[in-house]
Every structure is written in structure tokens, then in C-alpha cells.
C-alpha positions as CSV (number, residue, x, y, z in Angstrom):
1,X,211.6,121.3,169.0
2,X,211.8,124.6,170.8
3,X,212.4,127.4,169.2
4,X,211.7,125.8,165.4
5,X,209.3,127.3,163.1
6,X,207.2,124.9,163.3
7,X,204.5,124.4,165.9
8,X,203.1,120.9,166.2
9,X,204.8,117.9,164.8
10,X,202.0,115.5,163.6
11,X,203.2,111.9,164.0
12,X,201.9,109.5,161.2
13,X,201.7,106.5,159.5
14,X,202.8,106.7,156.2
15,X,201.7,103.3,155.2
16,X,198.2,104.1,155.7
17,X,196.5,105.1,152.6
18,X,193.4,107.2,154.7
19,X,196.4,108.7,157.1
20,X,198.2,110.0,154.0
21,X,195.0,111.5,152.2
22,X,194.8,113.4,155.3
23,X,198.7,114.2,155.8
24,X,198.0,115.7,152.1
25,X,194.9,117.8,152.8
26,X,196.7,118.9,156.1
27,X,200.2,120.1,153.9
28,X,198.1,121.6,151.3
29,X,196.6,124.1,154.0
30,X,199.5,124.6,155.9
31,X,199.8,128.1,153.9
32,X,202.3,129.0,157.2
33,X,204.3,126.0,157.5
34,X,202.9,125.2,161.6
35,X,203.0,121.7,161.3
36,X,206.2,118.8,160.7
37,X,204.9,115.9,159.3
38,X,207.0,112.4,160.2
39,X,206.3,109.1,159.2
40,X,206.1,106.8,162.1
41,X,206.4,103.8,159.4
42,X,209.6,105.2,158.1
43,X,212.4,103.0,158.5
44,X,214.6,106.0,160.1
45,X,211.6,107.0,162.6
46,X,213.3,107.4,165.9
47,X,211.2,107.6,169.1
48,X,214.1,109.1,171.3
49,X,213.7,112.2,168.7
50,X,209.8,112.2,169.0
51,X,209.2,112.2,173.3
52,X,209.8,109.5,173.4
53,X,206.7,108.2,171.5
54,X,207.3,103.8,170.2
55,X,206.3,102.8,166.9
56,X,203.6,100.7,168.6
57,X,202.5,103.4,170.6
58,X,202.1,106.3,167.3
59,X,200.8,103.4,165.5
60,X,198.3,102.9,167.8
61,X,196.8,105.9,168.3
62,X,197.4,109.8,165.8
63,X,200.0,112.0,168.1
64,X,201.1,115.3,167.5
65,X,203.8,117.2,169.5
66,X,203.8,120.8,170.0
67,X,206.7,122.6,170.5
68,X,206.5,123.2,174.1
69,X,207.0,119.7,174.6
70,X,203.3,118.8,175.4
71,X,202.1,115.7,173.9
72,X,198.7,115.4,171.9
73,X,196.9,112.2,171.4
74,X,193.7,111.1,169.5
75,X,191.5,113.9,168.9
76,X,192.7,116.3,170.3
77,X,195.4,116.2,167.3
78,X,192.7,117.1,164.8
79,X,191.1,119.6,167.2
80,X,194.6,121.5,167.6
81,X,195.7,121.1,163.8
82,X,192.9,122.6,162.6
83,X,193.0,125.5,164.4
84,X,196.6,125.8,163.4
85,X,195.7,126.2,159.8
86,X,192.6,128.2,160.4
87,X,190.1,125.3,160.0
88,X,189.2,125.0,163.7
89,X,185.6,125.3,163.2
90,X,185.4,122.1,162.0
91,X,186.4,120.3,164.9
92,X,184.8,123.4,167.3
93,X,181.6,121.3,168.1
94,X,184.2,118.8,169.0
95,X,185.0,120.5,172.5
96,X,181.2,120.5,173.5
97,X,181.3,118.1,176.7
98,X,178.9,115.2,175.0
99,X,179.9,115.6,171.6
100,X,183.3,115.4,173.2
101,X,183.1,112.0,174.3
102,X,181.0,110.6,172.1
103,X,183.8,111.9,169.4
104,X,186.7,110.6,171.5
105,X,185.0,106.9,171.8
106,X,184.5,106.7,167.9
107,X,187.7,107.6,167.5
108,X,188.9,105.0,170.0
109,X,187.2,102.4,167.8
110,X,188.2,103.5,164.8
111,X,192.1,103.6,166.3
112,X,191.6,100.1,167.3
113,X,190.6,99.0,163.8
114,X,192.1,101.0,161.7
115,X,194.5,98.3,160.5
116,X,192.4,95.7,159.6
117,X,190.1,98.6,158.1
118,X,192.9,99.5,155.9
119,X,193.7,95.8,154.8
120,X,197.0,96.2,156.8
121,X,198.3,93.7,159.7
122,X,197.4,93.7,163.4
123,X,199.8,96.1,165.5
124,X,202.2,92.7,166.8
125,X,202.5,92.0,163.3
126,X,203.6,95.3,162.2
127,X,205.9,96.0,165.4
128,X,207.8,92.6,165.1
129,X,208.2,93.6,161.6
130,X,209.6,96.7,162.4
131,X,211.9,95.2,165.5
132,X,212.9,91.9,163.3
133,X,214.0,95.3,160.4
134,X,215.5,96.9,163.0
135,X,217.5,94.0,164.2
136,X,218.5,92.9,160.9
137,X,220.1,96.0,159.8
138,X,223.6,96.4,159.7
């Protein structure tokens, strides 16, 4: 990741239709090409490429990785995204200590539901899909 153009990769989940409306939005104001994009739900998604980050674990919560090799998770994704393609006012409030947290625990429950929100499977569903795929390939 060092030394690419690119600095964050955003770590997604392409089978989500609310993920990919914002993958879109994100890519269409991404004048300066900052931010990678990779689909977590890809069949070729390969955690030993991406720190180290399990399907189960991108699925269950948004990570981005920068290209120092520091890990992003939840929020703070959206926080440092937008900044990166010169929205960052929009998550500013964001940083204010009570907003903060009240911000991080609504997205904590939206991260837990976001499946069923989505009409997708429960996360054991999905990762023994994926492992049985994985398994099965030749």
C-alpha cells in the first residue's frame, strides 16, 4: 500500500445495495483518485492483502486502510473519506466529543443490523457461505 497513489482503501460490501449507493457517491467525488474501493463480498477478496481484515470482520463493521498501514473502522471511515474528497464538513460535527459518541453508538446499531435491514442473511450465514465457496473451489 505504501507508496501507491491512492490514500485510503475503503473496504466494502458489494452485495449491499445502501453500501454501493454510497461506494458510487464516494467514486463520483473522488475527482483525485484518494480512495481504492474493494469488495469484501468479492469472491477473490483476500484478507492477507487487506491487514489482515476477515470477511466476517469487514462485513461486520465499514473499514478503510490508509496507506501508512493504519487501520480505520466504523466512523471514523466516513469522517476520514470525506475529508479526502473535500466533503469533510459534513462529518466535522462528528468529532465534537457528545455528538461523537452518540454518532459512533448509532452507527454500532446500524452495523449490527445492517443485514437484516438490507433483506440479506445474518453474518454466520454469509461467512459459512463464503468458507463452504471457498472450500468448494478448485
Amino acid at each position: 500500500m505504501t507508496g501507491s497513489i491512492w490514500q485510503y482503501t475503503l473496504l466494502y460490501d458489494g452485495g449491499c445495495p445502501l453500501c454501493l449507493r454510497e461506494v458510487r457517491f464516494l467514486q463520483g467525488r473522488d475527482r483525485q483518485n484518494r480512495i481504492q474501493f474493494v469488495d469484501i463480498d468479492a469472491p477473490d477478496y483476500a484478507p492477507e492483502e487487506h491487514a489482515g481484515i476477515s470477511y466476517e470482520q469487514a462485513m461486520g463493521r465499514i473499514h478503510a486502510l490508509r496507506n501508512d498501514g493504519v487501520i480505520l473502522q466504523d466512523v471514523e471511515v466516513f469522517r476520514q473519506l470525506y475529508a479526502a474528497i473535500g466533503l469533510g464538513w459534513i462529518y466535522a460535527p462528528t468529532r465534537w466529543p457528545l455528538l461523537r459518541s452518540l454518532i459512533d453508538w448509532v452507527y454500532g446499531l446500524w452495523a449490527d443490523r445492517r443485514l437484516a435491514l438490507t433483506g440479506r442473511p445474518d453474518l454466520a450465514t454469509l461467512a459459512a457461505d463464503r468458507q463452504c465457496r471457498d472450500r468448494c473451489q478448485v
